[in-house]
N, C-alpha and C positions, 0 to 999 in steps of 0.2 A: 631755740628755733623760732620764738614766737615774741619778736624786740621789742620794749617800750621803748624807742629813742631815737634820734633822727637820723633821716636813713637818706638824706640826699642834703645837699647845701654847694651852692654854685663855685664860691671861692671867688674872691676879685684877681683880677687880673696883675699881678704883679712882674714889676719889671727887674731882671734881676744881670750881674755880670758873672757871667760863664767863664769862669778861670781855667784854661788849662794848662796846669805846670807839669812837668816832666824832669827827668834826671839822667843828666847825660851816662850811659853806662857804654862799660865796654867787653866784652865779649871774647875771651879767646876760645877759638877754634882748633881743635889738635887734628891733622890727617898725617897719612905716616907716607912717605917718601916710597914710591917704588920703585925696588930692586932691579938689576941686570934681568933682563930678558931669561937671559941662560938660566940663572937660579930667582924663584919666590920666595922673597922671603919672610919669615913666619912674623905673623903680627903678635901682638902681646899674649900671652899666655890666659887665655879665662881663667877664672874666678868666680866661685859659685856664690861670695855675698856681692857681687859686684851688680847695678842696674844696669843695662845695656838697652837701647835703644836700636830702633830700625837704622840699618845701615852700618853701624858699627861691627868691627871686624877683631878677631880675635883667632888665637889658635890652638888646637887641642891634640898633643900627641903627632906633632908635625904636617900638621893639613889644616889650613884656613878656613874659617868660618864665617859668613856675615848674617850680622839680626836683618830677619823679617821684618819684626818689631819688638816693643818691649817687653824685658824678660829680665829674670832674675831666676837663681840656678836650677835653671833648666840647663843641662851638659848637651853642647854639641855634640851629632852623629849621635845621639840616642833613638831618635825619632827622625823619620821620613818625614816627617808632613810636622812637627815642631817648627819652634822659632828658629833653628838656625839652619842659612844654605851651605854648602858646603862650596870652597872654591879652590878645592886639589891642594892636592901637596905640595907642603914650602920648605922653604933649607933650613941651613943653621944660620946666615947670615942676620942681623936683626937691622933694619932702619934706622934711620933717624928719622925722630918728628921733627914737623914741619909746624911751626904755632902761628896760627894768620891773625892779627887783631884786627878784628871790625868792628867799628865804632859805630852807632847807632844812631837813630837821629834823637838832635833834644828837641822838643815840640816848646812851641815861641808861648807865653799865656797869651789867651786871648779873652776878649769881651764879648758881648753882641756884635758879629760882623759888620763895618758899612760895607751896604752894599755895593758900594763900588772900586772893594778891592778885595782881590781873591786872596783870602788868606793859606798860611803854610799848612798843609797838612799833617795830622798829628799821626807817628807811629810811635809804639809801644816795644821794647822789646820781652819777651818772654822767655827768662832764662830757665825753667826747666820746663820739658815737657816729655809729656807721658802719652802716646802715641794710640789712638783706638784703632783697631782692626775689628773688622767684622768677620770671622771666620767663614769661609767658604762651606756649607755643609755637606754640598758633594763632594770633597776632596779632603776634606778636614777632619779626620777622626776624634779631634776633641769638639770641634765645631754642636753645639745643640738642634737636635734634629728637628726641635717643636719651633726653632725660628719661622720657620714659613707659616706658623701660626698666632705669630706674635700680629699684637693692632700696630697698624702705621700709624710712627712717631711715638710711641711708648718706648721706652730707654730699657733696653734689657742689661740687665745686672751682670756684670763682664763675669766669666767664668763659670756660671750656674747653668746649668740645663735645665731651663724654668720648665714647666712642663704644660706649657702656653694650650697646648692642642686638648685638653682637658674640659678645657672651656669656649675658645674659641676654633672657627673652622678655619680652612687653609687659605681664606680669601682675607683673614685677621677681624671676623667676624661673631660677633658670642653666639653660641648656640643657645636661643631659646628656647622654653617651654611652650606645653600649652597654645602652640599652633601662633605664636606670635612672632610677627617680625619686626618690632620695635617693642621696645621693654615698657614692663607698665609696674613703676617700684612704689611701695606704699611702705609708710614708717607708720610701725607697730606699737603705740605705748603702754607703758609697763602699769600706767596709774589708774587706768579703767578696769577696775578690778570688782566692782560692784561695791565699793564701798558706801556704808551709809543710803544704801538700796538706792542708790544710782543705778542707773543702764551701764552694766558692764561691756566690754568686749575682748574676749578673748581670743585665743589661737583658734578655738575652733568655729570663731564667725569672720576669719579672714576667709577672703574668695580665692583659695589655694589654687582651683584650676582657673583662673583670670590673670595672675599677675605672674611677673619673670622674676623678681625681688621684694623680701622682706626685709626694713631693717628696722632693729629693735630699739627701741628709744627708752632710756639712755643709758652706756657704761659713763664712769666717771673717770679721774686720775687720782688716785690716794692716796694719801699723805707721805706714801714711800714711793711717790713714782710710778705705782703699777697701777694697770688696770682695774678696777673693781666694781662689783655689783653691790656691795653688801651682803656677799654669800653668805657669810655665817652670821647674819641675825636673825632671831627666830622672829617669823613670819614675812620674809623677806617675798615682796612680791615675785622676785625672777628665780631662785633656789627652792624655799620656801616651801610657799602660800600652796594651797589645795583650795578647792571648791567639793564638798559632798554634794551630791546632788543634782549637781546642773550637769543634764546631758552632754556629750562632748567631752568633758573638762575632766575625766576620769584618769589618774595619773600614768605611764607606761612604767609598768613595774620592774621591768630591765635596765631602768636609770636608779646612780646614786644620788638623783637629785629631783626637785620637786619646781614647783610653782610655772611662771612662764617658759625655762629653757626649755620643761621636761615637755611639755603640752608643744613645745615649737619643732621638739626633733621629735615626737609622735606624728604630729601631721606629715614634717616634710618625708619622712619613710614612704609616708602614701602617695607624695608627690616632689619623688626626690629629684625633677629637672629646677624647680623652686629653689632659690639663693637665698640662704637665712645671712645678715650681716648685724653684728648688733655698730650701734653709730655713740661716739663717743663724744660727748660733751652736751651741745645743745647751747640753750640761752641759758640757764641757769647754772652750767655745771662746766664752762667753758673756765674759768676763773676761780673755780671754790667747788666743793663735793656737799651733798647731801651727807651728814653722820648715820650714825644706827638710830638716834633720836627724830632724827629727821630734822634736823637744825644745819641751815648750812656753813661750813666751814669754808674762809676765803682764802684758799691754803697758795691760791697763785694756777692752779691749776697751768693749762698749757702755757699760759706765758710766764713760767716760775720753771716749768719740766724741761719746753723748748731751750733754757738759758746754756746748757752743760750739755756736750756730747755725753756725758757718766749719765744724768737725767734722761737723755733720748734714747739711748741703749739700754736702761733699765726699762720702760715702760716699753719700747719696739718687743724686747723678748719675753714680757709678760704680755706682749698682745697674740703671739705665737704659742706660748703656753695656755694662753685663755681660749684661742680658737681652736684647739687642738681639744681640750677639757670639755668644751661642748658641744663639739661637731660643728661650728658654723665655718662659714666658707668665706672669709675674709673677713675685713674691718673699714668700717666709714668712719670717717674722721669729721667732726663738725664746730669746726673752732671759728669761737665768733667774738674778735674778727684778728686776725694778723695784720693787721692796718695801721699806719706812721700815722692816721686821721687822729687827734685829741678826742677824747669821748667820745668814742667807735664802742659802741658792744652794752654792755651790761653794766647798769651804772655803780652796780655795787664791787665793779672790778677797775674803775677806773685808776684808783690810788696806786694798782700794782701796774695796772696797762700802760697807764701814759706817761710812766720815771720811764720806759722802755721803747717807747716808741719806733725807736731809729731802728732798733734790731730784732721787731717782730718778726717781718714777713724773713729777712735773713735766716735766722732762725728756724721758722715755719718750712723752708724749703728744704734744709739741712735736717729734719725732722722728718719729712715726708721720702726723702732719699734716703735715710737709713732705714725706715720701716718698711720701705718698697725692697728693697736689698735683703733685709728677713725674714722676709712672706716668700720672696725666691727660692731664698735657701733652704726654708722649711719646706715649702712647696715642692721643690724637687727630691730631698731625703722623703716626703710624704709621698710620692705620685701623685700628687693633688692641686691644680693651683688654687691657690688666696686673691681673691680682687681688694685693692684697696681703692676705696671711694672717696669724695670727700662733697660736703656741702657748701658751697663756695655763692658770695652774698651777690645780689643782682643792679647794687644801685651803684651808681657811677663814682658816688661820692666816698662810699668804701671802696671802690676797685681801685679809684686812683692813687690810693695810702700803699698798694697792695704790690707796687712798681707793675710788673710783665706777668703776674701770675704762673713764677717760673716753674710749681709745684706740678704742674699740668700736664709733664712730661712721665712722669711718675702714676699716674692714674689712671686707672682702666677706665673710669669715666668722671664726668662731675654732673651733681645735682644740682640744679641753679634752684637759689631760694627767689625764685620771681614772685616773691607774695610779699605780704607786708611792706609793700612799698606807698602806704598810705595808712595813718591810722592816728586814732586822737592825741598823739604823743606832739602833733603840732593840729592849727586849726582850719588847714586846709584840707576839704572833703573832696578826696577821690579815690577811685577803684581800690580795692585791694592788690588786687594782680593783674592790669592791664596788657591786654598780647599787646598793642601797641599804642603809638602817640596820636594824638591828636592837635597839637601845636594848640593846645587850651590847659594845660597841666597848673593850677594853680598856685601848688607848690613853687614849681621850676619858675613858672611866671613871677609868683615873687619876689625869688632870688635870681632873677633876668638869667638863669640858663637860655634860654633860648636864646637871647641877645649876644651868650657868650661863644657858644659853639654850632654856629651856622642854621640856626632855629632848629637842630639835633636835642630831643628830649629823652635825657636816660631810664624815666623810671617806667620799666615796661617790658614786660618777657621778650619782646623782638630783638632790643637792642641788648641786653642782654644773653642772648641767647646767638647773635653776631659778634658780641665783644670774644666768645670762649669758640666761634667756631673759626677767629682768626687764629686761635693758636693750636686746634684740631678738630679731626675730623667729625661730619656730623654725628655719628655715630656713637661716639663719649659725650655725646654733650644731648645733655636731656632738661625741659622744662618744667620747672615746678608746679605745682597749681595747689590752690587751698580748698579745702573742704572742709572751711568753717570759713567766721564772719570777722569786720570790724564795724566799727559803727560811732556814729554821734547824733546827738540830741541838741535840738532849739537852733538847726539849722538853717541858717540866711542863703538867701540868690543861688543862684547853680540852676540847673534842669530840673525838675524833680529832687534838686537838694545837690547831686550829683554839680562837682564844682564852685560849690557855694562856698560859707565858712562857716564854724564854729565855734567860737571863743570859748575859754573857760569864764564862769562866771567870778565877781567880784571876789577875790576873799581867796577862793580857792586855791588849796596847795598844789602846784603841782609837781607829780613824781622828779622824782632824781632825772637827770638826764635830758632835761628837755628845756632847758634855762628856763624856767619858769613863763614859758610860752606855748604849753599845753593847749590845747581843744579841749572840748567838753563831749568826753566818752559817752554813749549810751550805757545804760542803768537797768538796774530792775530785769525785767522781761526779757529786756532786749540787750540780756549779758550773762545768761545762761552758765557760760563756760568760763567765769570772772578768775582770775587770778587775786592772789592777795596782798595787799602792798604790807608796808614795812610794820605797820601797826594792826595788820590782819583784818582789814576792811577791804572789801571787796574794789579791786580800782576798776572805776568805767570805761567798755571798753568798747562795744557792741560785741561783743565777742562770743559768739556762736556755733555748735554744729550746723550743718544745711538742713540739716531732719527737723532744726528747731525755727529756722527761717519759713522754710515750708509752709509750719506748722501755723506761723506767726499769719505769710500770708493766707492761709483757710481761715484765721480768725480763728483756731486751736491755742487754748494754753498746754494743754499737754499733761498724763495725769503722772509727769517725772518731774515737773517745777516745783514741789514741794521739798523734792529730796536735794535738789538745790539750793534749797533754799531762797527764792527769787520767788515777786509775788504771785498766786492764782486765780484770784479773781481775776473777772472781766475785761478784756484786754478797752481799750479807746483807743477808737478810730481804727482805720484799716490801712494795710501792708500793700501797696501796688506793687507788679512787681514791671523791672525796666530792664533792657538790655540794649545797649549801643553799638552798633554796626560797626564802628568804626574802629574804638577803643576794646569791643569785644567785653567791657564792663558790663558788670552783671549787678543791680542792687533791689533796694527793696524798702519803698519809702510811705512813712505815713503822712501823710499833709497834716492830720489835728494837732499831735506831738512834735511834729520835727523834726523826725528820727530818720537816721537813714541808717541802712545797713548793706553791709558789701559784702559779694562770696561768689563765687562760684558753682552755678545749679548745673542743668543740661544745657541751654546755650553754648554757655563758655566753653565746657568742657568741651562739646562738639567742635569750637572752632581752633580750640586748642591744641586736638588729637587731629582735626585738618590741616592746620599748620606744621607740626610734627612731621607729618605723612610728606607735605606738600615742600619743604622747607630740608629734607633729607636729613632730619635730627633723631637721636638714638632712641628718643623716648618720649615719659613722663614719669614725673615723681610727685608723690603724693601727699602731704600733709593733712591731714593723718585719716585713714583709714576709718575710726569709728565715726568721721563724722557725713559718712556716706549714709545717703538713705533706702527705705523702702517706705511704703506704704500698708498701715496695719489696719483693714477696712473693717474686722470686728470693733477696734475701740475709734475708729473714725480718724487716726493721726497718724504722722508720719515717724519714722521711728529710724532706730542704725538698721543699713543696708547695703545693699552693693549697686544700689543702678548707676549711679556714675561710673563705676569701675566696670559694668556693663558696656557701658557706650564708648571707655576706653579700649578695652578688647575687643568692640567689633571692630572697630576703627583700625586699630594697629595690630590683627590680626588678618588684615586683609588689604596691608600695605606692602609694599616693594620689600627686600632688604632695606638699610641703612646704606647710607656712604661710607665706604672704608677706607679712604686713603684722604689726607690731607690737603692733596691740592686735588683744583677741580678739571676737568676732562679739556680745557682750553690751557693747561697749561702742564703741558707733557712734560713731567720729569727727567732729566736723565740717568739713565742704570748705573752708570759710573758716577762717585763719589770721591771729593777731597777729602780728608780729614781735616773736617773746619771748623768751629765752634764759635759760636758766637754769645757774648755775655752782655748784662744790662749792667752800669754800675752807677753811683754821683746821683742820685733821685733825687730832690729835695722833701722836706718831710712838710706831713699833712697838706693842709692849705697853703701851706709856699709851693704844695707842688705843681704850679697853675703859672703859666705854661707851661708842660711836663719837657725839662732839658735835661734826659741821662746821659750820658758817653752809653756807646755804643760800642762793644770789643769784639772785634773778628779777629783770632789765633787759627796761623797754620800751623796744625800739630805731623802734619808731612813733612816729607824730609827731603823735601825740594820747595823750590820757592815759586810764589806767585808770583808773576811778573807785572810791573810797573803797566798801567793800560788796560788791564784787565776789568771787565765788566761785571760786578757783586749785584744781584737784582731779586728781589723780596717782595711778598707781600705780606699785608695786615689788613686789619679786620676795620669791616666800613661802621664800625662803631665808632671809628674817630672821622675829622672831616679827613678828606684826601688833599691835605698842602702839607703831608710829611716833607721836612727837608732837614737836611744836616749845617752845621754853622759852622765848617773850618774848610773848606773848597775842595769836597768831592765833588761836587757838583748831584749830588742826592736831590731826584725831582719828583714826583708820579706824575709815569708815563701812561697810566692805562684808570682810571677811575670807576670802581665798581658803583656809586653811587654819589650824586651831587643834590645839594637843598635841603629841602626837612623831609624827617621820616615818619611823617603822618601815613599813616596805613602801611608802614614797615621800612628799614632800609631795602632796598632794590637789591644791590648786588651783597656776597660774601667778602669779595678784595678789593682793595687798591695794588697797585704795583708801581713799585719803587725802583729805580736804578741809579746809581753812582757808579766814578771811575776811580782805581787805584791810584795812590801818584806816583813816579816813576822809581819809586824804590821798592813797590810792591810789597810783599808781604813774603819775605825769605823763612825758609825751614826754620820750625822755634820759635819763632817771632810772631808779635801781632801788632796789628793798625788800632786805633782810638779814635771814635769817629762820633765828636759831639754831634746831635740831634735834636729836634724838639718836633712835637708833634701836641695837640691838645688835649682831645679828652682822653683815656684810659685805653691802652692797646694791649691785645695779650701776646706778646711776644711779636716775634718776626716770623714768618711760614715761607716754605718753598723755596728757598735760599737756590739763586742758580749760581755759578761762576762760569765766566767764559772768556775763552783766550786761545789765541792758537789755532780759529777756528776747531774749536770744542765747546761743549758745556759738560761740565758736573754738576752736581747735587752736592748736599754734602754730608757730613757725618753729623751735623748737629740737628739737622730734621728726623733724625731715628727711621730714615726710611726704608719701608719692608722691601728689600729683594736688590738691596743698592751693594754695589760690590765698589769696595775701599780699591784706589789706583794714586799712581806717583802721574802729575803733569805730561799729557804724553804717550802714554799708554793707555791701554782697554779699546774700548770699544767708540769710533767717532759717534759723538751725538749731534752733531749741530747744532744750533741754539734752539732753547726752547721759547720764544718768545710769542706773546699771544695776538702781538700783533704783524705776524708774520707765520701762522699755521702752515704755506704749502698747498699742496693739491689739496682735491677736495675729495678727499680720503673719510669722510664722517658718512652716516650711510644718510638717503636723504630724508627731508622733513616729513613726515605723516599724520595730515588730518584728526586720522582717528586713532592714533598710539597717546599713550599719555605719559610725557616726561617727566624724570625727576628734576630739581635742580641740579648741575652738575652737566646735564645732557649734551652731546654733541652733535650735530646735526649739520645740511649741509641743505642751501636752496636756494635759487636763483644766484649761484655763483658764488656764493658766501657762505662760509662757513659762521654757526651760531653756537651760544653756549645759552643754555637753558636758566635763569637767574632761581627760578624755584618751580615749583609744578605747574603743568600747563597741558592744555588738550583742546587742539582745534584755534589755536592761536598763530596764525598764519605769521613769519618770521618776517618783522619789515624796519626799516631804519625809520619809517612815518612815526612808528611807535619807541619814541628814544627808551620809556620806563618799561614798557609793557615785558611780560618773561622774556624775551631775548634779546641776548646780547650780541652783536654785529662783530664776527671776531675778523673780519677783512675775507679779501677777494679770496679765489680757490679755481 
């Protein structure tokens, strides 16, 4: 959780040719001839190991049957409401088949387009397909009843009756605890144990009635694939360990177990609407395990488990067995990092990460889809559902290795690690965890990011926290924040130090992972909570709780510095403390020393938990818990506490709901649905993947064809600049711009929107289009998918959307289009002074209809103001 290593790096622009080859195939088609009028005659005889597909027809016992969808021996006329319809009684006569061959198109290779000639359009054929239906659950007796409780765009597990309503309410919203409408998650570690009369914190100094989630840091993966604590070592902190003595910490004598689990399912009894989640890996344990010695072992961890579906099915059902053995209510996943980047992660993992590169994140998603699949299945034989989470990294230059963050579909929510996006591992000083840019970023400056992607600067909770709400709803996507330090010493230029540099000195080694281009970590004092490098010397780091920042600026050493070992005497010089309006940076600088230190106090926190509320996001998550303070006025010092988690819960206990659906309130979905899926493929790995050119796969898994002319129109997240376009002549443009320029004091809007046109061979039953693309920085995915044709729109099967009923071309229900620049009457009810909006909002005033970009009140809706909260969706 806590990286020595570099967490951003711009990539040069490289220019590369776009190949795309194809293979001419050809396809035969079988349909069966029909019979005289007078007599029907019987179609082939079913077969119970046989696949059958929507539309296919068959006969059982002298009466015709045709698939709904796809099935396998399921026997016709068993079931009313099964896969197959019934289409009356046929003779003895038998048909002839009729075989049509259609040949397919070969796609021409191509280069970089010139621009002044439209090249061929690439279609794909897809010869087998397997058809998704979303069961009706008023009509549907298998159909799962808790669907109307499932979150929009989360991928329900075909066949399971997850038991979604368990957890969330019927608007596909979590029920929280503790009087909160936006979740407040704090990760819990196992190592603050009071050892060596440190400041312990245990289960019983978390603020049980303040937060919505615990997760416990960290399980590992063991050297068999499974899950593990190290249960059976004795004195093992999570099994284990006891405390005599210390109030609280008294063990519940109804458990066969001891140490952290027993004290975590003690509390949550008391406060059973509280989610216990333990989170598996971390920075140290993502690639190699801790032993019983406490030596770590570099066994491969996830990138050695993820390689074997035999490896991801051992460890998925030891995580079902483990969750079950302890009572927690799901699993976080914290792999760092699934990234094609070179030296992404842990550097003592690099040897196995980077022979692998190509087939991390592949892997990673095919990982995450099968443990989402056995948390289901458990969940529903349980009555209980499992949430699987995962920590997923915030800097641009990991997301980009990371393709579409396809894993995103599959998760009740993600924690964005927005912290550690600055730290002596290079020697550019800036914030820890910035909410946003300031077009001054040192780093990025450096490596002319800004110069490369529209003066757009990645390292910063906003743009990260726009990259994951392009691929869902605000509601799964929650911000991280730190509740502890970085820091450096013999700081040059900057504000207060703040954007200056730091170089290592002459001589110095510096750690693995940082090509020997290190900063000069703060020390001593002002390194409290030091990790230890390879030879068990403390590496400089600034690295601190907030209780010890505090402490620093009172001019407190604190009487726990001895137990750390770090020195006691007299501090020199004094601690200012700074906060920037803009960047929402929070530091704490001494002029005599040169020291600066970064973290997160009340300021931050306050504009963090405003932006949350204001920005329609699920939450906050917490790293970590014991490094929150209070104030201990007997010995004069600051000490562990909850006031930041304080200011978190008033905050987000006294905010709106969250946003539950994926797209925003200007861009009205339709209820009816193609079956249509869309895939990412062709990435280029690491740093070649700059400009980002994947093929792009739209497959109709229906069983009729889209037609040639048809309008495909999407959007993504204003993380990237808005000049998406595709390279082989659909003519793919953005039509609608959530946001243009730099994103100094945030991105503005949530979307861009995309439209392209089929080419006249459309996209036939089976079959899919190949539609190379390029766009620049990091997109997660594609959202909101519309189709339209026929004066219709659909939605489609691949946004998981709640309440969307699956139809053939033609039928359901007319939608119209839904385009946002073309809303209709002025149907939004109108603008109000004194009501105060979410982002997402829809409003209607002087003739126009508006969408609200993020919170607002008393901001009069006017086109004068092109950035300001509203967005001009046209006349009404």
């Amino acid at each position: 959780m806590l990286p020595i290593s570099r967490r951003a790096r711009a990539g040069a622009a490289i220019t590369t040719a776009l190949a795309v080859v194809g293979a001419s195939v050809v396809t035969a088609v079988t349909s069966w001839a029909a019979a005289p009028a007078a007599v029907t005659a019987c179609a082939p005889a079913w077969s119970a190991t046989t696949t059958y597909t929507g539309g296919q027809t068959v006969s059982v016992a002298s009466e015709n049957f045709t698939a709904k969808w796809w099935t396998v021996n399921e026997k016709p006329g068993a079931s009313a409401w099964g896969p197959w319809a019934s289409q009356g009684p046929c003779g003895t006569s038998t048909p002839t088949p009729t075989t049509t061959t259609t040949p397919t198109v070969t796609p021409t290779p191509t280069v970089t387009p010139d621009p002044t000639v439209t090249p061929t359009p690439t279609v794909t054929p897809e010869p087998t397909v397997t058809p998704t239906v979303t069961p009706d659950p008023t009509t549907d007796p298998n159909a799962n009843p808790d669907e109307k409780c499932r979150p929009d765009g989360m991928q329900p597990t075909a066949g399971v009756k997850t038991p979604y309503c368990d957890v969330y309410d019927e608007q596909g919203r979590e029920k929280l605890p503790n009087g909160l409408d936006r979740r407040v998650i704090g990760y819990f570690t196992n190592w603050r144990t009071g050892k060596n009369d440190q400041p312990r914190y245990l289960a019983s100094d978390i603020p049980w009635d303040k937060l919505s989630t615990i997760n416990y840091a960290f399980a590992h993966i063991g050297p068999d694939n499974k899950v593990s604590v190290n249960a059976d070592v004795a004195g093992n902190e999570s099994t284990k360990m006891t405390w005599p003595g210390v109030a609280g910490a008294e063990m519940d004598p109804t458990l066969p177990y001891q140490g952290h689990f027993n004290l975590l399912n003690k509390y949550k009894k008391q406060h059973p609407g509280v989610k216990v989640i333990p989170s598996v890996g971390g920075w140290a344990e993502t690639g190699g395990y801790f032993d019983a010695d406490g030596k770590r072992v570099a066994s491969g961890g996830f990138y050695t488990m993820t390689k074997t579906q035999a490896g991801i099915d051992t460890f998925s059902d030891s995580v079902v067995a483990f969750i079950r053995q302890y009572g927690f209510d799901g699993i976080d996943i914290d792999y760092e990092y699934a990234t094609s980047n070179k030296d992404a992660g842990n550097p003592a993992d690099f040897a196995i990460a980077n022979a692998q590169r190509g087939q991390l994140n592949a892997n990673f998603v095919t990982f995450m889809k099968t443990l989402r699949e056995k948390l289901d299945k458990a969940g529903a034989q349980d009555g209980q559902y499992y949430q699987l989470t995962a920590a997923l990294p915030a800097s641009g230059w990991i997301l980009r290795g990371m393709e579409v963050s396809q894993v995103v579909e599959y998760l009740d929510f993600v924690n964005i690690m927005s912290y550690d996006l600055h730290g002596s591992w290079n020697e550019y000083v800036g914030g820890l965890d910035p909410l946003f840019d300031d077009g001054k970023d040192p780093e990025l400056a450096a490596a002319n990011v800004y110069g490369a992607y529209d003066q757009i600067g990645y390292l910063n909770g906003d743009w990260s926290a726009k990259y994951f709400r392009g691929a869902m709803q605000g509601g799964r996507v929650n911000l991280g924040v730190g509740f502890y330090t970085r820091g450096w010493k013999n700081v040059t230029g900057g504000t207060n130090g703040m954007g200056g540099t730091a170089k290592a000195p002459s001589g110095y080694q510096c750690p693995a992972g940082t090509e020997n281009k290190c900063g000069n970590g703060a020390s001593g004092i002002d390194n409290l909570w030091y990790d230890l490098g390879a030879d068990g010397t403390p590496e400089p780091a600034g690295f601190n709780p907030i209780w010890h920042a505090l402490n620093l600026q009172k001019g407190v050493v604190g009487d726990y510095a001895a137990s750390y070992g770090v020195p006691t005497g007299p501090l020199t010089g004094t601690y200012g403390h700074n906060f920037d309006t803009v960047t929402k940076n929070e530091w704490w600088w001494n002029s005599t020393t040169k020291t600066l230190i970064t973290g997160d106090s009340d300021a931050a926190i306050t504009a963090k938990a405003d932006y949350v509320r204001g920005n329609d996001l699920g939450g906050i998550m917490i790293w970590e818990l014991a490094g929150d303070y209070s104030y201990n006025s007997a010995k004069g010092q600051y000490e562990m506490g909850e006031t930041l988690v304080d200011i978190l819960h008033s905050k987000l206990s006294t905010a709106t709901p969250y946003g539950a659906t994926k797209a925003e309130a200007n861009r009205p979905m339709p209820t009816d649905a193609l079956d249509v899926d869309v895939k990412y493929t062709a990435f280029a790995l690491g740093d070649n993947n700059y400009p980002i050119n994947p093929k792009v796969v739209f497959t109709n898994n229906g069983t009729t064809a889209i037609p040639g002319g048809a309008k495909i129109s999407f959007q993504y997240g204003t993380s990237a600049p808005g000049d998406m376009r595709d390279q082989n002549g659909f003519g793919a443009q953005v039509t609608v711009k959530g946001h243009t320029g730099n994103n100094v004091g945030g991105l503005k809007g949530n979307f861009h929107t995309v439209e392209m046109t089929l080419p006249a061979a459309g996209i036939g039953a089976g079959k899919s289009v190949t539609v190379p693309m390029t766009w620049r920085l990091p997109v997660a995915q594609f959202s909101n998918v519309i189709v339209t044709f026929g004066g219709k729109s659909y939605a489609t099967t691949y946004d998981n959307l709640r309440g969307a009923k699956v139809v053939a071309p033609g039928t359901g229900t007319p939608t119209g289009t839904a385009s946002p620049t073309n809303p209709g009457t002025c149907s939004a009810p109108a603008w109000d002074a004194g009501t105060a909006y979410n982002g997402g909002a829809s409003v209607s005033h002087a003739g126009h209809r508006w969408s609200a970009r993020y919170w607002t009140q008393g901001d009069t809706p006017s086109a004068a103001n092109q950035w300001g909260p509203w967005q001009d969706q046209g006349a009404c």
